[in-house]
C-alpha positions in Angstrom: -104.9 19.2 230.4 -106.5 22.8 230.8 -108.6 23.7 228.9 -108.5 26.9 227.2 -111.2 29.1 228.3 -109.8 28.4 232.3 -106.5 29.3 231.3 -107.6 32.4 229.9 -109.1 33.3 232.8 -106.4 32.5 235.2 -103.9 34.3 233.4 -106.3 37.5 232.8 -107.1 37.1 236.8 -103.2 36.6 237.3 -102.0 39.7 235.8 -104.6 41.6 237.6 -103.3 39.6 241.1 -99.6 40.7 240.0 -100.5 44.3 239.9 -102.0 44.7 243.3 -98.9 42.7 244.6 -96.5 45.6 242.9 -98.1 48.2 243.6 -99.0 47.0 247.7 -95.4 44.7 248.2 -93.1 47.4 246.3 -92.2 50.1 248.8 -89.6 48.0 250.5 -89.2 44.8 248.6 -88.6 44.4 244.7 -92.1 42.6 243.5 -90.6 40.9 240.8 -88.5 39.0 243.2 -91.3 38.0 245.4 -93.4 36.5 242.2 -90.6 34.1 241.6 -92.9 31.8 243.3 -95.9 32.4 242.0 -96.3 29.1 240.0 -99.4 27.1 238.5 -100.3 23.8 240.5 -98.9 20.6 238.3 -102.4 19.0 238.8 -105.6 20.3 239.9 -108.1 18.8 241.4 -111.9 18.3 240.1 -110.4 19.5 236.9 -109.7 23.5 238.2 -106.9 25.3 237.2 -104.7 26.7 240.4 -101.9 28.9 240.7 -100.2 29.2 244.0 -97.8 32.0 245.7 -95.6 31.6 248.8 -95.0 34.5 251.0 -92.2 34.4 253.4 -91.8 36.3 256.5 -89.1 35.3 259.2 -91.6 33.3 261.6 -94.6 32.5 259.2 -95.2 30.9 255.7 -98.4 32.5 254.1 -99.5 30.1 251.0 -101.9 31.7 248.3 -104.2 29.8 246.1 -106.4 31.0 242.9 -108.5 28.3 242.0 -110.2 29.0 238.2 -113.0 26.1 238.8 -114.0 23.7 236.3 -117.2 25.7 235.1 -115.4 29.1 235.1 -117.9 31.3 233.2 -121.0 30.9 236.2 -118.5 30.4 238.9 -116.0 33.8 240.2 -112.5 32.3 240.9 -111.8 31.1 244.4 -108.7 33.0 246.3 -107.6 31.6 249.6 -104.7 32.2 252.3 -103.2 29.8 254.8 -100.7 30.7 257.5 -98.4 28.0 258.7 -95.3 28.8 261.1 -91.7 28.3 260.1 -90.6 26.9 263.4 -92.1 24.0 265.6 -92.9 24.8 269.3 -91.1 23.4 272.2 -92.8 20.0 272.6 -94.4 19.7 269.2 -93.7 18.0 266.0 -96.0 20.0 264.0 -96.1 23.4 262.2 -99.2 25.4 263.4 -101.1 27.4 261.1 -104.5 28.9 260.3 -106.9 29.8 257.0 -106.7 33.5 256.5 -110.1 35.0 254.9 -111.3 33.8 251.5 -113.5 33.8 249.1 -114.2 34.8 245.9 -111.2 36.1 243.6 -111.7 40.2 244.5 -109.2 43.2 245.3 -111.1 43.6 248.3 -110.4 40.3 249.6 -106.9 40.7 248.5 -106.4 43.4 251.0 -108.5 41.8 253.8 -105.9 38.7 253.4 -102.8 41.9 253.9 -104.7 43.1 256.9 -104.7 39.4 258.3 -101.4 38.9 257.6 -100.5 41.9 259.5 -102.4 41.0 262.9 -100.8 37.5 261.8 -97.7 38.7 262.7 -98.1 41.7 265.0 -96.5 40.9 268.8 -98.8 42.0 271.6 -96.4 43.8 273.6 -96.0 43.0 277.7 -98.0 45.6 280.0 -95.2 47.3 282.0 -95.0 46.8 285.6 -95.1 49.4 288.0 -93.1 48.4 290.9 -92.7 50.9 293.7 -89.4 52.0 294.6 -88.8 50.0 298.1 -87.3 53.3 300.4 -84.0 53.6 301.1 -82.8 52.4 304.6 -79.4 51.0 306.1 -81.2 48.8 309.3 -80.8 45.7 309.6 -81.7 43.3 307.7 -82.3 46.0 305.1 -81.3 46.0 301.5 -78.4 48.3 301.9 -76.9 46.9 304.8 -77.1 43.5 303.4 -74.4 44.1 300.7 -72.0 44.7 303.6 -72.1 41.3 305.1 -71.8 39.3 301.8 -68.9 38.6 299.2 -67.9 40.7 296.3 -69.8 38.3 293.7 -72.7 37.6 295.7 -72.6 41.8 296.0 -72.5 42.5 292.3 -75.7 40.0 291.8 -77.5 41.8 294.7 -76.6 45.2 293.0 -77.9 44.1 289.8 -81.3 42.6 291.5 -81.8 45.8 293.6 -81.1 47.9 290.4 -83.9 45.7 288.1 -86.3 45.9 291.4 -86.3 50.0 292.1 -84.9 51.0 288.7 -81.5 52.7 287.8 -82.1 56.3 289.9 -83.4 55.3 292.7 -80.5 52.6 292.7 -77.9 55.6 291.8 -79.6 57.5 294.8 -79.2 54.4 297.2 -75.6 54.0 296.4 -74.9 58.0 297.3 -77.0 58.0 300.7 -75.4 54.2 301.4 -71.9 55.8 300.7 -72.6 59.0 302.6 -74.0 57.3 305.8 -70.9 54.8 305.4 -68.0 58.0 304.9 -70.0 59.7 307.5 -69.6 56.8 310.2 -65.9 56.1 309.6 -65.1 59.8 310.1 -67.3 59.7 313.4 -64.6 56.6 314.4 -61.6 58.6 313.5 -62.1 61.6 314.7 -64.5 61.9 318.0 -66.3 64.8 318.7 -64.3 67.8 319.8 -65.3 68.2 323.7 -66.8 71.6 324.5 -65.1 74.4 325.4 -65.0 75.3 329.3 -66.9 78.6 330.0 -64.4 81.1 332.1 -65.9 83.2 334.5 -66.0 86.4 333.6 
């Protein structure tokens, strides 16, 4: 059973908690929602008095503890954070987590614990690559000319391949001097070269 002078001071220390979460959780979710979890642990151990919050993001579960200890008026209240993931990894049967910063019950630790949740859950994004554009040729053997001696699917995957390599203008700029070396060879088989004129003597 708690006794009354910790339940005192968890509820004064859980009002003050339910403040920082409304006024640092309110600008895009409704806080009152999100304290529908907040709930007091059935049974403490080591006769504390706990209260624990759940907060849910789509990969990560972030469990909250405030622990009023036994001997509440020489000891501060403890206030922890564990992360745990949502999802198990290919392989495993296990959720993996970590302990967030805790400590003693503080506003200050309450927004170290935000700031860990945040680099929790940031992605490091991929470095891009630089790959050079490889130059524009029809010899053979060459990229262009390769397209010519293959079959209309096989074509389309080499298209898409040589448009991921060089990126989408230098592709575009392929396909114009491919087509213009291609129109200009087929007219030089249709029509041959006009034979020069005959000089007259004057």
């Amino acid at each position: 059973m708690l006794s009354q002078q910790s339940e005192e001071t968890l509820n004064r220390q859980l009002e003050e908690w339910k403040s920082w979460i409304r006024r640092d959780l309110g600008a895009y979710s409704d806080p009152e929602k999100l304290l529908r979890t907040m709930k007091l642990a059935a049974a403490a151990a080591y006769g504390n008095t706990e209260a624990e919050w759940t907060l849910w993001t789509r990969r990560n579960r972030f469990t909250f503890v405030l622990r009023v200890r036994r001997r509440a008026i020489i000891t501060p209240p403890y206030f922890g954070c564990t992360a745990s993931s949502r999802s198990w990894r290919a392989g495993e049967d296990w959720h993996r987590g970590r302990d967030l910063p805790d400590g003693d019950f503080s506003e200050e630790l309450w927004r170290r614990m935000l700031l860990a949740i945040l680099s929790y859950e940031v992605d490091e994004p991929v470095p891009p690559q630089s790959v050079a554009p490889a130059p524009v040729t029809d010899e053979p053997g060459g990229p262009i000319a390769a397209l010519g001696k293959v079959t209309v699917s096989e074509s389309n995957i080499l298209v898409e391949q040589f448009t991921f390599r060089v990126g989408y203008d230098a592709a575009q700029r392929a396909a114009l001097e491919w087509a213009g070396q291609r129109i200009a060879r087929a007219l030089a088989e249709i029509t041959p070269p006009a034979a020069p004129l005959a000089e007259h003597p004057t």
